[in-house]
C-alpha positions as CSV (number, residue, x, y, z in Angstrom):
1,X,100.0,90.9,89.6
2,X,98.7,90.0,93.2
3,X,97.0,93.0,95.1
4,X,93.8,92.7,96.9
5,X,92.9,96.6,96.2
6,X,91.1,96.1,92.9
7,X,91.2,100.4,92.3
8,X,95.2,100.0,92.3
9,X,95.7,96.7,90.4
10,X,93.5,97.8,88.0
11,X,95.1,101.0,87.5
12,X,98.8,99.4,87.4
13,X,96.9,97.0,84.9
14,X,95.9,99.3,83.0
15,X,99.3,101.6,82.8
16,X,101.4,97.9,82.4
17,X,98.9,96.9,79.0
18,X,99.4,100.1,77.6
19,X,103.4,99.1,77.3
20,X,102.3,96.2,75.6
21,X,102.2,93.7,78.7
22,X,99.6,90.9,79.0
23,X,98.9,91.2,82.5
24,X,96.7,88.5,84.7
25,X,95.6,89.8,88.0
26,X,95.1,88.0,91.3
27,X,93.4,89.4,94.3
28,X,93.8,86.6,96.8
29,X,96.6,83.8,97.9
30,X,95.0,81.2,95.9
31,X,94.0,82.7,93.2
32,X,97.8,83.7,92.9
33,X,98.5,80.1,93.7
34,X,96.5,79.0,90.8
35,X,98.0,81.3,88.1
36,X,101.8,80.2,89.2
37,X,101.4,76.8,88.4
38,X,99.1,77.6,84.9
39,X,102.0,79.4,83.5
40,X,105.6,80.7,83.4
41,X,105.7,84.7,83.5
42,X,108.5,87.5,82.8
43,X,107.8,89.5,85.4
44,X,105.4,88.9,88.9
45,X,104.5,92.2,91.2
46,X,103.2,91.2,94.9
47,X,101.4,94.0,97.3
48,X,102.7,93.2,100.6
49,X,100.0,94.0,103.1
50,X,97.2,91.6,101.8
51,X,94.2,92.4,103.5
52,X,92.2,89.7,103.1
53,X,94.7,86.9,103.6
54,X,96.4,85.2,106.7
55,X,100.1,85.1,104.3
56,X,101.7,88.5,103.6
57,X,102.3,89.3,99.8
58,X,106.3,88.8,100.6
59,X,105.7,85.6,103.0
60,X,104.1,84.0,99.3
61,X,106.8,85.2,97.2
62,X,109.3,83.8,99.6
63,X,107.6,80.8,99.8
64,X,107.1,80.1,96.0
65,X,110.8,80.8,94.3
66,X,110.8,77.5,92.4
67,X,107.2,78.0,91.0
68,X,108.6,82.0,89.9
69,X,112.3,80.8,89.1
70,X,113.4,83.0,86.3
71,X,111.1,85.6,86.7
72,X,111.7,89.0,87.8
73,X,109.8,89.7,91.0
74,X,108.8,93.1,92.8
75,X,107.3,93.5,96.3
76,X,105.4,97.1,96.4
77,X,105.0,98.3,99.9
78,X,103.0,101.2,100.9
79,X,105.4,100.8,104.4
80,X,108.3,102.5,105.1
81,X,111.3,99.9,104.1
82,X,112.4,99.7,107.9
83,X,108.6,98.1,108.3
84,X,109.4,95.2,106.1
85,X,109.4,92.3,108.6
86,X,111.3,90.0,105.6
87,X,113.1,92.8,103.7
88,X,117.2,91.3,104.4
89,X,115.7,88.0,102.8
90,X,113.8,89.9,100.0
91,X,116.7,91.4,99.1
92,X,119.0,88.4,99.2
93,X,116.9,86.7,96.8
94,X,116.9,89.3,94.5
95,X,113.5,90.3,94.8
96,X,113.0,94.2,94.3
97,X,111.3,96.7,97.1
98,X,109.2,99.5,95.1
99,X,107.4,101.7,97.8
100,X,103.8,102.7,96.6
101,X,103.6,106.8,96.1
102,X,104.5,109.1,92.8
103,X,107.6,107.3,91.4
104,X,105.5,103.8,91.3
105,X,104.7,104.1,87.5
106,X,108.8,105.2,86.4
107,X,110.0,102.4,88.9
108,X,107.9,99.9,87.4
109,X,108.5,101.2,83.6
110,X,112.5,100.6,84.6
111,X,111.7,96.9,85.5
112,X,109.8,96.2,82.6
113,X,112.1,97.4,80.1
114,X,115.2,96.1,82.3
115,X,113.1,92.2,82.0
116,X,112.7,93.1,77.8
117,X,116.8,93.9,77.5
118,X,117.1,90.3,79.5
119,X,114.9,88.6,77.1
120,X,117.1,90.1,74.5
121,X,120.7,89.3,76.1
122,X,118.7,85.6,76.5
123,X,117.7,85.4,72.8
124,X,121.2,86.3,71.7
125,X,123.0,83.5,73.8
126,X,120.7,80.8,71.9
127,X,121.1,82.2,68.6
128,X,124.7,81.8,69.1
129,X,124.0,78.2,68.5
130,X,126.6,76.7,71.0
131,X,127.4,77.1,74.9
132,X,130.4,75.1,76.6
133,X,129.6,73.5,79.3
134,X,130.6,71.2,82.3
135,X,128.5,68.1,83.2
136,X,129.3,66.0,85.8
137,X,129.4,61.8,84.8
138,X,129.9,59.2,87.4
139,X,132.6,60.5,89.9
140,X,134.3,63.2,87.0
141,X,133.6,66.3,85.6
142,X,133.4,66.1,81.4
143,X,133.8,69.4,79.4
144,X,130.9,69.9,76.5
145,X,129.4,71.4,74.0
146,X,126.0,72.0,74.2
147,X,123.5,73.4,71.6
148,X,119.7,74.8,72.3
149,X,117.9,71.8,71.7
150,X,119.4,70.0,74.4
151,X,121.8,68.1,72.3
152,X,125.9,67.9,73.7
153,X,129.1,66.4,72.6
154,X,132.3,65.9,74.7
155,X,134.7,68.7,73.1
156,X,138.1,66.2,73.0
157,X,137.5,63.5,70.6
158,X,139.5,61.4,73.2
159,X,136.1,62.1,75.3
160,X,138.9,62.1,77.9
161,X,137.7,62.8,81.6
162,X,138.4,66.1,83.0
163,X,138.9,65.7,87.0
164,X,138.3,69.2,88.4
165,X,135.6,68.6,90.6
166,X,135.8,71.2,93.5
167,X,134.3,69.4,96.6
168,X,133.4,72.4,99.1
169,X,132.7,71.0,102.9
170,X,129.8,71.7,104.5
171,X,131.7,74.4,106.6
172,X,132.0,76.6,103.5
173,X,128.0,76.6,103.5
174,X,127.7,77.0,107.3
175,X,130.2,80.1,107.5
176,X,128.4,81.7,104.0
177,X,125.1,81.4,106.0
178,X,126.5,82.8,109.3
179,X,128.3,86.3,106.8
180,X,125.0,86.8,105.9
181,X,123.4,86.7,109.1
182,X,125.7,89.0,110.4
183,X,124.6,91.2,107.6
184,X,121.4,90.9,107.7
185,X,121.7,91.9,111.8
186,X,124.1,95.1,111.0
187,X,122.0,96.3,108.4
188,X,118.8,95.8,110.3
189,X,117.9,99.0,112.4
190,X,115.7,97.3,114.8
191,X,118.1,94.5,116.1
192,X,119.4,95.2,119.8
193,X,122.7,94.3,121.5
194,X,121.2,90.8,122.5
195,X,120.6,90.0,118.9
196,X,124.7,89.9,118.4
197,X,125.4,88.6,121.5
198,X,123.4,85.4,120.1
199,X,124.7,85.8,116.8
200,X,128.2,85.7,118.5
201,X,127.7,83.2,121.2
202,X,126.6,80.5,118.4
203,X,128.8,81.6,115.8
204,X,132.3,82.6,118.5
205,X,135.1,82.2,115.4
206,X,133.9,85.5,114.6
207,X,135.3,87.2,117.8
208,X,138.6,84.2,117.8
209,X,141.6,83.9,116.4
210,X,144.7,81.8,117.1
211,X,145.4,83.2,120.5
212,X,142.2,82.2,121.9
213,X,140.2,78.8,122.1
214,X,136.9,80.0,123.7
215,X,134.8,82.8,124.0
216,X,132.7,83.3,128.2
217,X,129.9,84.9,127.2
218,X,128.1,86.6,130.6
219,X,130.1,85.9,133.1
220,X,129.2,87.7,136.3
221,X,132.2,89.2,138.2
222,X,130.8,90.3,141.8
223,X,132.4,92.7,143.8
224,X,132.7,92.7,147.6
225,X,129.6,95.2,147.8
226,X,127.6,92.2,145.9
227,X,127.4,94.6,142.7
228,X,127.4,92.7,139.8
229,X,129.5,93.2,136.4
230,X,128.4,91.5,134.0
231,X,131.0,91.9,130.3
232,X,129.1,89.9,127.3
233,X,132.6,87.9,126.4
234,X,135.5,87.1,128.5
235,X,138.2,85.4,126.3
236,X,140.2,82.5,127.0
237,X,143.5,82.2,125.1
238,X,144.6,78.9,123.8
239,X,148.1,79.0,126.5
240,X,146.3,77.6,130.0
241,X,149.3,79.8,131.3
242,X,148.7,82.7,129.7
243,X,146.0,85.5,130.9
244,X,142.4,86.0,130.0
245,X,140.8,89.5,127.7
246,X,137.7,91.0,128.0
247,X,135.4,91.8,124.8
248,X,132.0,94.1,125.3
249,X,129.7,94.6,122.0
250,X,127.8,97.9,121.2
251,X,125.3,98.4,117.9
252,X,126.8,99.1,114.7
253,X,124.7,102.3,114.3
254,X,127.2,103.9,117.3
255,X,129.3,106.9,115.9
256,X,133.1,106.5,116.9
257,X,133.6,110.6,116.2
258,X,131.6,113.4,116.8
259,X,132.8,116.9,115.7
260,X,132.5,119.4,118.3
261,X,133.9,122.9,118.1
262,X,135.5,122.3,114.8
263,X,137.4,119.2,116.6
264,X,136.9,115.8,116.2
265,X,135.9,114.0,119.3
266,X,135.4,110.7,120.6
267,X,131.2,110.6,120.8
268,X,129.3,109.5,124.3
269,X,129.2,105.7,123.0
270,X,133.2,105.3,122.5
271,X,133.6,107.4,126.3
272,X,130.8,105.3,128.0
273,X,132.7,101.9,126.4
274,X,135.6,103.2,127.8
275,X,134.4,103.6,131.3
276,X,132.4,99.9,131.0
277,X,135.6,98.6,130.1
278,X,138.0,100.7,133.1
279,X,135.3,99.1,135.7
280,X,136.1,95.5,134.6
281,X,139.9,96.7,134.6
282,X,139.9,97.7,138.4
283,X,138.0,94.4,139.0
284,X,140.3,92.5,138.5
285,X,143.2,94.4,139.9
286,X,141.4,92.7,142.7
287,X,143.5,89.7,144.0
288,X,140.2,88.4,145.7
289,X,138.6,89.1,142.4
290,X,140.9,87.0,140.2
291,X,140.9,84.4,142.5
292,X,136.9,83.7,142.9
293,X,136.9,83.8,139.2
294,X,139.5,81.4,138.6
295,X,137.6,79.1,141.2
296,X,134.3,79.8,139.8
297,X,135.1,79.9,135.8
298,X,138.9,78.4,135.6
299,X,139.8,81.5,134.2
300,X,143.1,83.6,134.6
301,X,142.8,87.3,134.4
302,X,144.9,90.1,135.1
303,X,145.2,93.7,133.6
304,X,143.0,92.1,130.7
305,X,143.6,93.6,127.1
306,X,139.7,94.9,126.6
307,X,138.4,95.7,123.3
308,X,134.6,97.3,122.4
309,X,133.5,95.9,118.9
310,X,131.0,98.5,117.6
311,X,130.2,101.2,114.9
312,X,129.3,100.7,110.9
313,X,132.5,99.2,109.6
314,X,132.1,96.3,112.7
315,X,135.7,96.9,113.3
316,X,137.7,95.7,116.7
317,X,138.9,99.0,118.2
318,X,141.2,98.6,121.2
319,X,140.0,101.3,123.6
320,X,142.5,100.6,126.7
């Protein structure tokens, strides 16, 4: 256990020995540090404010998931969870949140005896005696048979090869790292509007699909006044012929109804989308409009489709 308050690591010590833990406390980084590469342990509990260290308690857990592979790791916090600056990659990699207060002692019972029916489930797999598994030899995958002390044999006594390698291009990884991205951004409270916009200007196959072949993000249509309209995507469709949309992003925490007078309404957020989008709409009904954009951007655009991408579910809601 890593906490640089000795009153509370003692005490969670103390309640953790009395279920028949062994339990080595750290009080610094290094000390930590130290312990990690000494020995393998079942379960490892990290303060996250560290006082009297540079790293946060989570910044070292994240940092050291080979040394603690296998074990089951907790963060305690005494922050609210929205204060948790690495809390989307805490819980990616499994690592549980337990907030410090009156529940700390039953939250942390539950993960001990959840790590001691683990150990079980682990000890019944070996006493089984045999696992199949798949090893890969030369350019082929080979089924085997492989026992606890390391041992394997092929399971056909042909030893024939079994060719079922799945090759996955690196586009599988890319895309898997942009869904959780995206996840990370809708379930975080604090990110703004500009935070998707990046999101979607890097990763635009999002926002595309096979009627468009690139997505204008910020293109500034002035009016004769000089005012400036500014939507965050203009899309280009894929026929040079054919005529440009218009795409404007809101947060995910926006409601799409509110219930007034026992009625369901369309809330402020939906009605003020609507009007951002109408102003683009009467730009370009604009013949001088369309025509400095095309000679500015090479883009075609008249009576645009617009949609508003917003609310929990992330759903593309055509407003107009």
């Amino acid at each position: 256990m890593l906490d640089d308050d000795d009153a509370f690591r003692n005490s969670i010590s103390e309640f953790l020995e009395t279920n028949g833990s062994d339990v080595f406390g750290a009080s610094s980084i290094a000390e930590a540090s130290a312990l990690l590469k000494q020995n393998q342990y079942d379960v490892i509990i990290v303060d996250v404010n560290l006082k009297s260290d540079a790293l946060s308690g989570d910044e070292f857990i994240l940092r050291n998931q080979e040394l603690t592979r296998g074990a089951t790791k907790v963060v305690i916090s005494g922050f609210s969870m929205d204060r948790i600056r690495h809390r989307a990659e805490l819980e990616r990699s499994g690592i549980r949140i337990i907030q410090k207060g009156s529940r700390i002692i039953e939250q942390l019972r539950q993960v001990i005896q959840e790590r001691k029916q683990t150990d079980v489930r682990e000890k019944e797999w070996r006493s089984e005696g045999e696992w199949i598994a798949m090893g890969l030899f030369g350019q082929s995958v080979k089924l085997v048979s492989l026992t606890p002390d390391g041992t394997y044999r092929f399971i056909d006594e042909g030893q024939n090869l079994h060719r079922i390698v799945y090759v996955a291009p690196s586009e599988t990884f890319a895309l898997q790292q942009a869904i959780e991205e995206l996840e990370s951004l809708i379930n975080d409270p604090r990110a703004k509007e500009q935070d998707f916009q990046s999101f979607f200007e890097r990763n635009p196959n999002f926002i595309l699909n096979e009627d468009y072949k690139k997505a204008h993000p910020h293109i500034v249509l002035t009016e004769e006044d000089g005012y400036e309209l500014i939507p965050d995507f203009v899309l280009e469709p894929l026929d040079q012929n054919a005529l440009s949309d218009v795409l404007e992003l809101k947060l995910p925490s926006a409601q799409v109804f509110v219930l007034k007078k026992s009625r369901m309404r369309f809330s402020s957020a939906v009605l003020e989308a609507a009007a951002q989008l109408r102003e683009y709409g009467v730009f370009f009904d604009e013949s001088r409009n369309r025509e400095a954009i095309k000679e500015k951007y090479g883009l075609l655009a008249y009576k645009p489709r617009m949609f508003v991408l917003l609310a929990e579910r992330v759903q593309l809601a055509r407003l107009m």
